[in-house]
C-alpha positions, 0 to 999 in steps of 0.5 A: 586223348593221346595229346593230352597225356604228353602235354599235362607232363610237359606243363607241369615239367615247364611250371616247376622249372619256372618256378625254381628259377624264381627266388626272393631276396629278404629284405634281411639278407643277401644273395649269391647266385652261383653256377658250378661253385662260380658267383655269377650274381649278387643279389642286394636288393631285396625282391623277385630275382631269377636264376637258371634252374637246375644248374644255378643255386642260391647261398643267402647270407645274413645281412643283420649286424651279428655278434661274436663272443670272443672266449676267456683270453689270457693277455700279459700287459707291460707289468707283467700281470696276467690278466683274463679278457672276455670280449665281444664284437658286432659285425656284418657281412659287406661284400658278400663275393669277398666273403665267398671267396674268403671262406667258401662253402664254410660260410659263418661258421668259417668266418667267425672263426677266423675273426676270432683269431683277428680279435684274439691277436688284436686284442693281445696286441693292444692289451700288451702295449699298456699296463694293467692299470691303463686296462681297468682305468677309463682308458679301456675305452680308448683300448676297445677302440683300436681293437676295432680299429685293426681288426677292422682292416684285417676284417676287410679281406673277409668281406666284414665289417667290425662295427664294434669290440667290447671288453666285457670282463678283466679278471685275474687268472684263477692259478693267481687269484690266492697269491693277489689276495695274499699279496694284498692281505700282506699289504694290508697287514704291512700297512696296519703294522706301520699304523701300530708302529707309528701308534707306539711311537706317538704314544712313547713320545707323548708318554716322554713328554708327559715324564719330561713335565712332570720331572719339570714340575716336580724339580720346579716344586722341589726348587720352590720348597726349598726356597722357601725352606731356606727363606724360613730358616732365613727368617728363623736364624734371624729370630733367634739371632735378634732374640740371642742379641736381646737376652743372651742368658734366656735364648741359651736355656731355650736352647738347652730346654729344645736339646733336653727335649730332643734327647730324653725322648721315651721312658728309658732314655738314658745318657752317659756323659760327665756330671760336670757337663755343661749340658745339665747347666740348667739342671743343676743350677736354677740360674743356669749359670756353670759350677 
């Protein structure tokens, strides 16, 4: 009975310390076996594992690819134009000793801080190299992956690797949003004042050409009027000189009958003049002949 008492205690003390010093490693996971803050044994392999109990502990860390976002980041390019950066990166733990060692009992928390200040000072580094264009063109590709690349050798003394960086958004800082938008505004007004400018200009040099012709086609028409004026009167002189020629006494009255016609014009015309005027010849006389 006595014997019993003492050794029920003594098994079931035996069975707890041999169940603490069994631990499983996941699959999914890693594991540092630790003696007084010491890494004694890294556990990689996933299955049964042993350990001293009560003065060995076991510190998993994930063993998955983990994500990091990487918050809004202000970066100046070649062109001086402030850009806002929001980016992410993949990332695992590969050296799970180099790890502890670098960051101690703060574990990913730690870590990830810490790799946010390598992605921010590769990431301005980088983005400051080039022109804002270059950033918002396709060559942000080639951008995100020397980012990755030099964080990945900074990355190496955390015991991570950065398997990948992405840009996810490139934004004007919000203070410059209104002084782009007016700039662009002013562009675009410079722009359509040019339009309206060059506008006018054709429209005034079409309107000059259109003057042009038509002073053209009216001298031409002025010029061909008076040709055939001239040519009429020509003809007309003619006439009158051949009929002047073939009866002398009847082309003088025709003249006097057109000289009476344009001068007594109305019903109190009137004329002073000499009765002996040899403008009324043909009046006075039946002949037409002077007295």
């Amino acid at each position: 009975m006595r014997k019993s008492t003492f050794l029920l205690p003594i098994i079931v003390v035996l069975v707890a310390l041999g169940l603490s010093s069994l631990f499983i490693v996941d699959e999914r996971e890693k594991a540092l076996v630790l003696q007084f803050g010491r890494v004694i044994d890294v556990k990689e392999e996933p299955g049964l594992a042993f350990k001293i109990p009560l003065i060995q502990e076991v510190v998993r860390y994930d063993d998955r690819i983990l994500s990091r976002e990487v918050g809004p980041l202000e970066v100046t390019p070649l062109d001086d134009r402030r850009l806002v950066v929001d980016a992410f990166a993949r990332y695992r733990i590969v050296d799970v000793r180099q790890f502890r060692q670098a960051v101690g009992a703060g574990g990913i928390a730690t870590a990830e801080t810490r790799l946010d200040s390598i992605l921010r000072a590769k990431t301005r580094e980088i983005l400051g190299s080039v022109s804002s264009n270059d950033i918002l063109s396709s060559d942000r590709a080639a951008l995100m992956l020397r980012i990755r690349n030099g964080a990945i050798f900074e990355a190496r003394d955390l015991g991570l690797e950065v398997i990948d960086v992405r840009l996810k958004r490139t934004d004007l800082p919000e203070a410059n949003l209104n002084a782009t938008f007016a700039r662009m505004r002013a562009e675009r007004e410079r722009e359509a004042a040019d339009e309206v400018a060059r506008g006018n200009e054709a429209a005034q040099r079409i309107r000059a050409q259109a003057d042009r012709t038509v002073v053209e086609l009216v001298s031409e028409a002025r010029r061909e009027a008076e040709i055939a004026r001239g040519e009429a009167d020509a003809q007309r002189n003619a006439i009158f000189a051949d009929a002047f020629g073939k009866d002398p006494e009847f082309f003088e009255f025709y003249r006097s009958l057109s000289a009476y016609e344009k001068a007594l014009q109305g019903g109190n015309s009137s004329m002073v003049m000499s009765p002996d005027s040899e403008f009324f010849n043909y009046l006075n006389s039946p002949l037409g002949a002077s007295n």
